[in-house]
C-alpha positions in Angstrom: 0.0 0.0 0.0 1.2 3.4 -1.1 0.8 6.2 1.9 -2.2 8.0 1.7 -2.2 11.3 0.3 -4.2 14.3 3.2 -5.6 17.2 1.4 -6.3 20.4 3.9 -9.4 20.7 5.6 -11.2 23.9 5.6 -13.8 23.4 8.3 -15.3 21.0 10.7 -18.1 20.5 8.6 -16.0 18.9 5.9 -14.3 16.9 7.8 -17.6 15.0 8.3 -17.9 14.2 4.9 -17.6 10.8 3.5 -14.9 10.3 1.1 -14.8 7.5 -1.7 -11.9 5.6 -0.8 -8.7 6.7 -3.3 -10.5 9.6 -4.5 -8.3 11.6 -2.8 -4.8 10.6 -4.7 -6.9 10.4 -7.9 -7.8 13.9 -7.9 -4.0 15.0 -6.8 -2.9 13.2 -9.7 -5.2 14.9 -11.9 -4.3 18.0 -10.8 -1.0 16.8 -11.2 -1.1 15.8 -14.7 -3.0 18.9 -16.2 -0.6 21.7 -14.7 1.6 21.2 -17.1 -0.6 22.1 -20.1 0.8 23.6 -22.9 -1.0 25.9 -25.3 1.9 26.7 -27.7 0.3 24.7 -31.1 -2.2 26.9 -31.2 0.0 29.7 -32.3 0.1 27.6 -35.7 -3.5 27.1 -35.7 -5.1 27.7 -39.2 -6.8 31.5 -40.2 -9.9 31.7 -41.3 -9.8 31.8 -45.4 -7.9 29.0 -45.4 -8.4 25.3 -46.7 -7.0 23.9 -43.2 -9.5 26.1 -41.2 -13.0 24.4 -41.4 -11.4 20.4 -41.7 -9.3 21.5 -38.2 -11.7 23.4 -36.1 -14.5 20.8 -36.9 -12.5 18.1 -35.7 -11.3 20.1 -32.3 -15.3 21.1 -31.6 -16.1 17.2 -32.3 -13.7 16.2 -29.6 -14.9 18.6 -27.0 -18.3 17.6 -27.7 -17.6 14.0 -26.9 -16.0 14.8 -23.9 -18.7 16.5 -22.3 -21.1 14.1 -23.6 -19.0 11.0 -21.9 -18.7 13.9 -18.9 -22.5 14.4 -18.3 -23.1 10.7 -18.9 -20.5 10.1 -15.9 -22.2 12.6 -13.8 -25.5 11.0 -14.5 -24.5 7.9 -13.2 -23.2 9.1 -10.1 -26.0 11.4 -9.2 -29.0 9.0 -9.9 -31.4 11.0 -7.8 -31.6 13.6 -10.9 -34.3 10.7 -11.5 -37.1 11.4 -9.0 -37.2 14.7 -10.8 -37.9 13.7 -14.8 -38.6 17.4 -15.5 -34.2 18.1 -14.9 -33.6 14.4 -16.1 -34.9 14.5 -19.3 -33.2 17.3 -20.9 -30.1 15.8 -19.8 -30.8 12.7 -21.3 -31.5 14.1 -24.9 -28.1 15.7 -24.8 -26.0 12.7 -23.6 -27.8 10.9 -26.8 -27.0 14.1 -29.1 -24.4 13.1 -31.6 -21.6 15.4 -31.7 -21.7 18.0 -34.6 -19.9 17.4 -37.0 -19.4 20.9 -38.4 -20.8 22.5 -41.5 -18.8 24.2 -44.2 -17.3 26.7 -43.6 -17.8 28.0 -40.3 -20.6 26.4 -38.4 -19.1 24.1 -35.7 -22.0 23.1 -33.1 -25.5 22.7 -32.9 -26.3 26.5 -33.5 -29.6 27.2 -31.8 -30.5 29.9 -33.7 -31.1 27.6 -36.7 -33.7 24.7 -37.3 -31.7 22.5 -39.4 -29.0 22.3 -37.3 -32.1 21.7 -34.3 -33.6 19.2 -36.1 -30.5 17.4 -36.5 -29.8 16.9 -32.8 -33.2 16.1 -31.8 -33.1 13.4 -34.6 -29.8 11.9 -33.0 -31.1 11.6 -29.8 -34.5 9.9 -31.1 -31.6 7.1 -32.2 -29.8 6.4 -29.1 -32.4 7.6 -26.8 -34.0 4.2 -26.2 -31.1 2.1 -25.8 -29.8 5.1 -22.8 -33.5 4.4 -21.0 -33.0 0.7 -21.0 -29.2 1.5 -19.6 -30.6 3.4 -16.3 -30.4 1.3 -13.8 -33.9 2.7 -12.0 -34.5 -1.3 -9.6 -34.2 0.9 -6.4 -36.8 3.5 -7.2 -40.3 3.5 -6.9 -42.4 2.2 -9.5 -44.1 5.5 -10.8 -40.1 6.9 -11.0 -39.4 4.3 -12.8 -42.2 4.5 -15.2 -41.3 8.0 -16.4 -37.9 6.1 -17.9 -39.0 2.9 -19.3 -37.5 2.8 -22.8 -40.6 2.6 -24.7 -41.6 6.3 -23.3 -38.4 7.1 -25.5 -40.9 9.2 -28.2 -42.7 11.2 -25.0 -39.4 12.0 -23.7 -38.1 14.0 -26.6 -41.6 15.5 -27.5 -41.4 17.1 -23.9 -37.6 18.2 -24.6 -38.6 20.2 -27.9 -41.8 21.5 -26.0 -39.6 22.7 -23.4 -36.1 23.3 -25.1 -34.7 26.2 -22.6 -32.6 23.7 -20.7 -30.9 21.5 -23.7 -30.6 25.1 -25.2 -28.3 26.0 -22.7 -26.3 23.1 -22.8 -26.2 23.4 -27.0 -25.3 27.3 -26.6 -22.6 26.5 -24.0 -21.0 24.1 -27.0 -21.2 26.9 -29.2 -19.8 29.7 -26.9 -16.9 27.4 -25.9 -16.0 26.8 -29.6 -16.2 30.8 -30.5 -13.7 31.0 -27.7 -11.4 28.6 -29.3 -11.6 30.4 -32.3 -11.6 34.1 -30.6 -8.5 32.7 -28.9 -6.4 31.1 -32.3 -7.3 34.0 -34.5 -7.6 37.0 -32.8 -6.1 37.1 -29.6 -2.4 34.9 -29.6 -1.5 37.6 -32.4 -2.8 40.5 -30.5 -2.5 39.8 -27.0 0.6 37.1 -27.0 -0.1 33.2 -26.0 0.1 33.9 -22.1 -2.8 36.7 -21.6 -4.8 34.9 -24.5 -4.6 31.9 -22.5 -6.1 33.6 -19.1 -9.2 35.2 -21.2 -9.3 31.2 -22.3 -9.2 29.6 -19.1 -11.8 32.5 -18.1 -14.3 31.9 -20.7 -14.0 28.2 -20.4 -14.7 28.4 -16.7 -17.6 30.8 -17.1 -19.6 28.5 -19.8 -18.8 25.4 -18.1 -20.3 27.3 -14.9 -23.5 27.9 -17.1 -24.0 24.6 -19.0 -26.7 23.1 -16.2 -28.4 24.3 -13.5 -28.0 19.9 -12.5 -24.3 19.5 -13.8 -21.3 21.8 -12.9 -18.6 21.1 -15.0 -16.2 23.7 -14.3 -13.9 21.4 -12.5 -13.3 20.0 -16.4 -12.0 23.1 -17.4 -8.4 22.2 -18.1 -9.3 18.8 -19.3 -10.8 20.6 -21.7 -8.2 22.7 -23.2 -6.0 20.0 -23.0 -8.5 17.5 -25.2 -9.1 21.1 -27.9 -4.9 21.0 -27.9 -4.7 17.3 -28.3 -7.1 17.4 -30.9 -5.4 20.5 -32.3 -2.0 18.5 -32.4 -3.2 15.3 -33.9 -5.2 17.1 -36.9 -1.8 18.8 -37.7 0.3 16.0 -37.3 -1.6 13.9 -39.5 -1.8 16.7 -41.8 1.8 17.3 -42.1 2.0 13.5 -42.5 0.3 13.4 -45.9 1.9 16.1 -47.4 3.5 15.7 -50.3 7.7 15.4 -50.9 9.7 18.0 -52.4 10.5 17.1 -55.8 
């Protein structure tokens, strides 16, 4: 056995908090791991007007939206009493089973909720995958009329009450779309302006502040810098792979 790792108490009412056994040294190690982040590759990142620009930025928004997907997927697990109230639970739902965008030439990254194409795109995703997330929930310990509001054939009802009532999975779509402007605010206009270190506080800043907003169930600000480093990683890959297939030098 490993000695444990302490982190400070603040107050006496902490104290009294259970803790998961070895989620302490997991979260040092996180913390650990994502203080080193460097932002430096986006200092090549493509301009807009070029060919690189839309096939890059698509692919760093599609990876960001699959990580909050898996994110908000992990929260719901853990935090199965979002069930008793269906009315928070089922926008949630719809937008775990939302395919990722997968951008639209040239400029259109997320699921833009000022326009009903892109709308009835996600809504049609989640019809897909929505059934086969009901018959995942594991619902054996609630009541039966909980449990009725999630059996998987209710799938249809679900999503008719999302689109009647849209302002929650709105904010969750918007956040997507504010996060990725930042990205782009950040590659394009600021590193040249501002230089890589205060662009990168105005990032860290924005991504804090729309993660803050994304749910009034689900805080994700605590994902902030495994964010940024997942964009970067994504960032690095496209470019490596594109430097890859370019051609030789005669």
């Amino acid at each position: 056995m490993g000695e444990l790792i302490m982190m400070p108490v603040r107050n006496n009412q902490e104290e009294k908090k259970p803790v998961a056994a070895g989620a302490t040294i997991v979260e040092f190690k996180r913390e650990e791991i994502l203080q080193d982040l460097d932002l430096s590759v986006w200092k090549t990142a493509p301009r807009e007007r070029t060919a690189a620009y839309f096939p890059t930025y698509s692919v760093v928004s599609k990876a960001m939206q699959t990580a909050m997907r898996g994110w908000v997927r992990e929260w719901f697990a853990g935090n199965q009493e979002v069930l008793l109230r269906p009315k928070s639970a089922y926008p949630i739902l719809v937008y775990v089973c939302t395919h990722p965008f997968s951008g639209r030439p040239t400029n259109m990254f997320t699921y833009d909720i000022q326009q009903t194409e892109a709308l009835d795109r996600a809504f049609a995703s989640a019809a897909v995958r929505l059934g086969r997330e009901l018959k995942a929930l594991d619902t054996q310990d609630l009541a039966w009329f909980t449990r009725e509001h999630y059996f998987a054939y209710r799938s249809k009802e679900i999503l008719k009450y999302v689109i009647k009532n849209r302002r929650q999975l709105y904010k969750m779509l918007n956040v997507e779309t504010v996060l990725m402007d930042s990205i782009l605010k950040f590659a394009i206009i600021d590193i040249p302006v501002l230089g890589l270190d205060a662009s990168s506080v105005f990032l860290r800043r924005a991504f804090a502040t729309q993660l803050r907003r994304f749910s009034d169930e689900v805080d994700l600000t605590p994902r902030v810098e495994e964010l940024l480093r997942i964009a970067t990683d994504a960032l690095k890959s496209k470019l490596s792979n594109d430097n890859a297939v370019l051609p030789l030098a005669a």
